[in-house]
C-alpha positions as CSV (number, residue, x, y, z in Angstrom):
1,X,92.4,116.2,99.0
2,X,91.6,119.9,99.2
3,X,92.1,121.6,101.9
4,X,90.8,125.2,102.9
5,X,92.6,128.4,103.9
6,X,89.8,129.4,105.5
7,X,89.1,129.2,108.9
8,X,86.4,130.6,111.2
9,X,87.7,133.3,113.5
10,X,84.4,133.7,115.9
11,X,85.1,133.9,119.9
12,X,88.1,133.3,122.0
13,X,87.3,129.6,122.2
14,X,89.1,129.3,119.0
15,X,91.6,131.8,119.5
16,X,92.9,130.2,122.8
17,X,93.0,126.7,121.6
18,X,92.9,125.9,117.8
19,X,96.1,128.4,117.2
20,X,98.3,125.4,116.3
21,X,95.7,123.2,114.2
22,X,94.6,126.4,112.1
23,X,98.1,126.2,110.9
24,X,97.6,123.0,109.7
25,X,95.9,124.1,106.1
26,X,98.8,125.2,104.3
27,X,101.6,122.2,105.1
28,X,99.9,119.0,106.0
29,X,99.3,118.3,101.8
30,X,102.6,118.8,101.3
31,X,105.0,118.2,104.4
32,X,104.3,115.4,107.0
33,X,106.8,114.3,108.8
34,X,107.2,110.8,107.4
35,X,110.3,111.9,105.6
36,X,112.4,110.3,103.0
37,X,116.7,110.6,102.5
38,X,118.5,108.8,100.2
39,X,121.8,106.5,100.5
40,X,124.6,108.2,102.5
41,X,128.3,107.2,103.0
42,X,129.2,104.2,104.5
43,X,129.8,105.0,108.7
44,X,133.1,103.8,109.8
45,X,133.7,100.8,111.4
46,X,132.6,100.6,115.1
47,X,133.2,98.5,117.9
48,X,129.0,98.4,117.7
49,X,129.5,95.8,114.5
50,X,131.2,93.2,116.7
51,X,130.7,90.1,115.5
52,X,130.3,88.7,119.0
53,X,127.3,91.0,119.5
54,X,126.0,89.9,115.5
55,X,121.5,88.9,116.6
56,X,120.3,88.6,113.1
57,X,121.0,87.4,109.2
58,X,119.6,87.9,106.1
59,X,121.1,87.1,102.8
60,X,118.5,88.3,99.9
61,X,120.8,88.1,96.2
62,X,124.3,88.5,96.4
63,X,124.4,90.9,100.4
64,X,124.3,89.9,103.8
65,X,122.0,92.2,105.9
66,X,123.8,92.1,109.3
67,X,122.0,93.5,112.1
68,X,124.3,94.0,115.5
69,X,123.7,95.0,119.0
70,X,126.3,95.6,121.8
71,X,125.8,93.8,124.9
72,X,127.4,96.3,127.1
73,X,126.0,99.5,125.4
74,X,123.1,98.9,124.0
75,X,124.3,100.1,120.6
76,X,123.0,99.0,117.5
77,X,124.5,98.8,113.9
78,X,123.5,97.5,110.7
79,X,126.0,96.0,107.8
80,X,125.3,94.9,104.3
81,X,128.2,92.5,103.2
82,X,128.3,91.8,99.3
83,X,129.5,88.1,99.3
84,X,129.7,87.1,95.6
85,X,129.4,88.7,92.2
86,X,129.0,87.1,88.9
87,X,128.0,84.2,90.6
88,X,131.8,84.4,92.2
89,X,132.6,84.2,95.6
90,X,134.2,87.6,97.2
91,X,135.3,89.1,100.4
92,X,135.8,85.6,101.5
93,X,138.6,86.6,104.1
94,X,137.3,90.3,104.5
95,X,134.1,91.1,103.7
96,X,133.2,93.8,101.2
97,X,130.9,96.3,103.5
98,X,129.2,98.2,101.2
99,X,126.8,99.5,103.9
100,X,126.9,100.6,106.9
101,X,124.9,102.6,110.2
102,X,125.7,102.8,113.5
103,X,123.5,104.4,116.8
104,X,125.1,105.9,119.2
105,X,122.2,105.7,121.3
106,X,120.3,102.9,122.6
107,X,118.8,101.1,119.8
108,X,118.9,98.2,117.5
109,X,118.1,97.2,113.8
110,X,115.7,94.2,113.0
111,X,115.3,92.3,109.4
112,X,112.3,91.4,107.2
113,X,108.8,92.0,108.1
114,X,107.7,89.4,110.3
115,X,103.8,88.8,110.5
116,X,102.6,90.4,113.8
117,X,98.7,89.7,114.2
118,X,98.7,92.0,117.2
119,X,99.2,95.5,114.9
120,X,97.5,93.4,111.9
121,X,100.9,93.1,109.7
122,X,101.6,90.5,107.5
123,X,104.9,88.7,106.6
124,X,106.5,89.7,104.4
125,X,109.3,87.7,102.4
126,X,112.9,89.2,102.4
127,X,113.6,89.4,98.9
128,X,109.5,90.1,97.9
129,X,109.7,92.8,95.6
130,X,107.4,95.7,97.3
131,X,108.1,98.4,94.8
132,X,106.4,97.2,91.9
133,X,109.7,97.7,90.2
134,X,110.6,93.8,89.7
135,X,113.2,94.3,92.1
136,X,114.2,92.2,95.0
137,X,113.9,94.2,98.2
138,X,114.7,94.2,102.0
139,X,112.6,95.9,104.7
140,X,115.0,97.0,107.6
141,X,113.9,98.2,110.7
142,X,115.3,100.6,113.4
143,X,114.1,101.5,116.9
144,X,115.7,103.9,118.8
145,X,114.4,102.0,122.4
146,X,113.4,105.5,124.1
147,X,110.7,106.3,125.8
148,X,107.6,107.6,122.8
149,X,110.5,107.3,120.3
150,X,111.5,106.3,117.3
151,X,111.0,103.6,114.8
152,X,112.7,103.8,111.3
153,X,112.1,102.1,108.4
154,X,114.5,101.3,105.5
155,X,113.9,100.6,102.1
156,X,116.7,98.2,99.8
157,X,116.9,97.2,96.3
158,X,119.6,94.8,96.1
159,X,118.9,94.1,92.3
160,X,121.1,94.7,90.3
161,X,123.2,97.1,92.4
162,X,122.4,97.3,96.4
163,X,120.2,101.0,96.7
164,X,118.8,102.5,99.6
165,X,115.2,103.4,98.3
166,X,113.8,105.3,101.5
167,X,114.8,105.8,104.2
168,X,110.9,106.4,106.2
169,X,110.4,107.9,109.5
170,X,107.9,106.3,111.2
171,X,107.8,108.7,114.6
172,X,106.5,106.7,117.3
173,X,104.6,104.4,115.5
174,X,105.4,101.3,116.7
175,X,102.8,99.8,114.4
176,X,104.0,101.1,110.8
177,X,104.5,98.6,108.1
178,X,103.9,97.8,104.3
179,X,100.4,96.2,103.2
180,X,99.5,94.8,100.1
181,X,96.4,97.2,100.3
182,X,95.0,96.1,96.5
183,X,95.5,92.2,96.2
184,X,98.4,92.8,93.6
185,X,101.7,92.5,95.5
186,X,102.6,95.9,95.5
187,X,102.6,96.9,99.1
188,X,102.2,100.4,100.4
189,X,103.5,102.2,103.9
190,X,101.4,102.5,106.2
191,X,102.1,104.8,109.2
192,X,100.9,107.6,111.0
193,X,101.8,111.3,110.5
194,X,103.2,112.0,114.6
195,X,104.1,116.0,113.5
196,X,101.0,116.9,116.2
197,X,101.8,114.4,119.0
198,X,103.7,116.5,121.5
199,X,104.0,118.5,123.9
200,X,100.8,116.7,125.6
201,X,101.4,113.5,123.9
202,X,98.5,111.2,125.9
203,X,95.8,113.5,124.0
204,X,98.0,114.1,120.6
205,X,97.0,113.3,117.1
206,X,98.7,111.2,114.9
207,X,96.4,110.6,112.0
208,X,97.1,107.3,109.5
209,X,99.3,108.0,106.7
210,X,99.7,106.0,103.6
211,X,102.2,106.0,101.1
212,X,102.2,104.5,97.6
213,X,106.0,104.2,96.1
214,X,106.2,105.4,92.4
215,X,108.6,104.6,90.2
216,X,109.6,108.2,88.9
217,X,112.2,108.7,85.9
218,X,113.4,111.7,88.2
219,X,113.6,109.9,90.9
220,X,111.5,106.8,92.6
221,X,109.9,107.4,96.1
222,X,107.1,107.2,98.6
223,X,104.7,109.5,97.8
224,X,101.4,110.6,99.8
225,X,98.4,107.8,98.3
226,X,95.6,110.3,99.1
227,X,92.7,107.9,97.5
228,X,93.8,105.3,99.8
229,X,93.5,108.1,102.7
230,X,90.2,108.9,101.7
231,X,87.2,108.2,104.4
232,X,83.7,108.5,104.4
233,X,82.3,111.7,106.2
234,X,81.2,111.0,109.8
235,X,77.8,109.4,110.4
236,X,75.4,111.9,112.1
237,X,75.9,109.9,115.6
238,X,79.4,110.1,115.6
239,X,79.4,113.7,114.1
240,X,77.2,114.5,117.3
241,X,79.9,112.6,119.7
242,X,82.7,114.4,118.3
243,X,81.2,118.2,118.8
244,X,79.9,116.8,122.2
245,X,83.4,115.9,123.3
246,X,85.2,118.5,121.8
247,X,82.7,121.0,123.7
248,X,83.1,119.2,126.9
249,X,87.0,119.4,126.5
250,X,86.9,123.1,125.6
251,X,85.0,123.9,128.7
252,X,87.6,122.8,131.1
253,X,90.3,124.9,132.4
254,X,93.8,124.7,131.6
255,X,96.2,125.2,127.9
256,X,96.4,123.7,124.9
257,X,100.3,123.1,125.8
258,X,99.0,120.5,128.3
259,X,96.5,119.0,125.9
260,X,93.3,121.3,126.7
261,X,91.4,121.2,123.2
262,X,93.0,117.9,122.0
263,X,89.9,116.6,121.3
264,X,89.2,119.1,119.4
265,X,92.6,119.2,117.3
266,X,92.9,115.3,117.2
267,X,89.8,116.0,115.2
268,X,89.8,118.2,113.5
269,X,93.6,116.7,112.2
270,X,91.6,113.1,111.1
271,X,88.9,115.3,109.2
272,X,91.4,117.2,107.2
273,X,94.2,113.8,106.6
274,X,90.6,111.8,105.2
275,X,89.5,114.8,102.7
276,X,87.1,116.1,104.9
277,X,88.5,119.2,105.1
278,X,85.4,121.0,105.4
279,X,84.0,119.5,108.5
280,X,87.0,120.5,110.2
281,X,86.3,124.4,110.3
282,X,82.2,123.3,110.8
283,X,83.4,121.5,113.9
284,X,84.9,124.4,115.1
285,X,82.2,126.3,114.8
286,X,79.8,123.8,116.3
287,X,82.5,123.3,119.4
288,X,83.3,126.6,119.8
289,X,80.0,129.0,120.2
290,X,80.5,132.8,119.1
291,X,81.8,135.1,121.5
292,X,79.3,137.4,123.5
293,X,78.5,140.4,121.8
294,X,80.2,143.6,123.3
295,X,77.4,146.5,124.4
């Protein structure tokens, strides 16, 4: 996707409210905030990974996902246990943690992908090799329970050594999840890029992301699958629509902090994420009429 430099400069319609989206040209290609961390120490053990407070199993090879949540605090932690090895029994007494996270806030971890027809996911098998690598893997999931906030997704290769993948940040995307986009068993993320939702989040832009995972010799990760992002430019009616309400929105009083212009932004955000780059600056233009000549 190309995006442009370039942007129109003419009147104080688009001084006063597309400041932060003209910004957007230089670090959306390269920087959304889906963002990616690998394996950390294990987190001391916490009175969050009780086994009384132990809501969920999953044993994909030789680990034990383990997801906990305290009763009392609200507190969430997740544990993988390696319980044999060489086709030998271990930890049988104590359990080998070879991972672990705790929250200190209120939150909680969930296992697998279940199918959810509501957001349109599928189910996905724990164990189902999503990579392409010929790998087992396990999807974990973590939600912060806030208000607007946050959902995290995990990535695991348990094969032949446990790995944390990615670790994906899926904003407030409630809906994020991994698709089998081509027919071929390797699934792609699919999320939303929330960098432009606040401060007026009711009219904020968070244009769909999606994310192929490639298998790089320096280093494997999720990487920005801008031919899957790709859209068709808008039809002439909805082209029409989207100047009309941008217009409307521009002519009412108030600031962009509290969302004057979003329709505008949200816009021009989805234009530029689809590689339409182009019409973003032309619907400026058309939204936005020049400023009145001085003398």
């Amino acid at each position: 996707m190309v995006i442009s430099n370039v942007a129109p400069t003419n009147g104080p319609c688009y001084k006063r409210s597309v400041a932060v989206p003209s910004a957007i040209a230089g670090i959306l290609l390269f920087a959304p905030s889906l963002r990616l961390a690998a394996q950390g120490p294990i987190a001391p053990a916490s009175d969050n990974c009780s086994s009384r407070d132990l809501i969920q199993t999953a044993a994909v090879g030789p680990y034990l996902f383990k997801a906990y949540r305290n009763t009392v605090t609200g507190n969430g932690c997740l544990e993988v246990v390696e319980s044999h090895r060489g086709g030998k029994m271990i930890g049988r007494f104590i359990p080998k943690v070879v991972f672990r996270s705790t929250l200190d806030g209120m939150g909680e971890f969930s296992l697998g992908q279940p199918k959810d027809p509501t957001h349109d996911i599928p189910k996905i098998e724990n164990g189902d090799d999503i990579t392409g690598r010929s790998r087992a893997n396990m999807i974990v999931t973590n939600w912060t329970d806030g208000a607007r906030c946050c959902f995290v997704h995990y990535v695991f290769e348990v094969d032949p050594a446990l790995w944390l993948l990615a670790r994906i940040d899926d904003g407030d995307g409630d809906g994020a999840h991994f698709a089998d986009l081509d027919g071929n068993k390797h699934y792609y993320y699919v999320g939303n890029d929330w960098t432009f939702s606040y401060p007026a989040f009711a009219g904020s832009s968070a244009p769909a992301v999606i994310l192929r995972f490639v298998d790089d010799p320096k280093g494997p990760s999720y990487r920005l699958a801008m031919d899957k992002m790709q859209q068709p430019q808008p039809t002439p009616a909805e082209w029409k629509k989207a100047v009309r309400d941008a217009g409307n929105d521009l002519g009412e009083p108030g600031n962009f902090e509290d969302g004057h212009g979003s329709e505008l932004s949200k816009n021009m955000v989805n234009l530029i994420y689809t590689g339409n780059s182009d019409l973003a600056w032309k619907l400026v233009e058309q939204a936005c009429p020049p400023a009145p000549r001085q003398g």
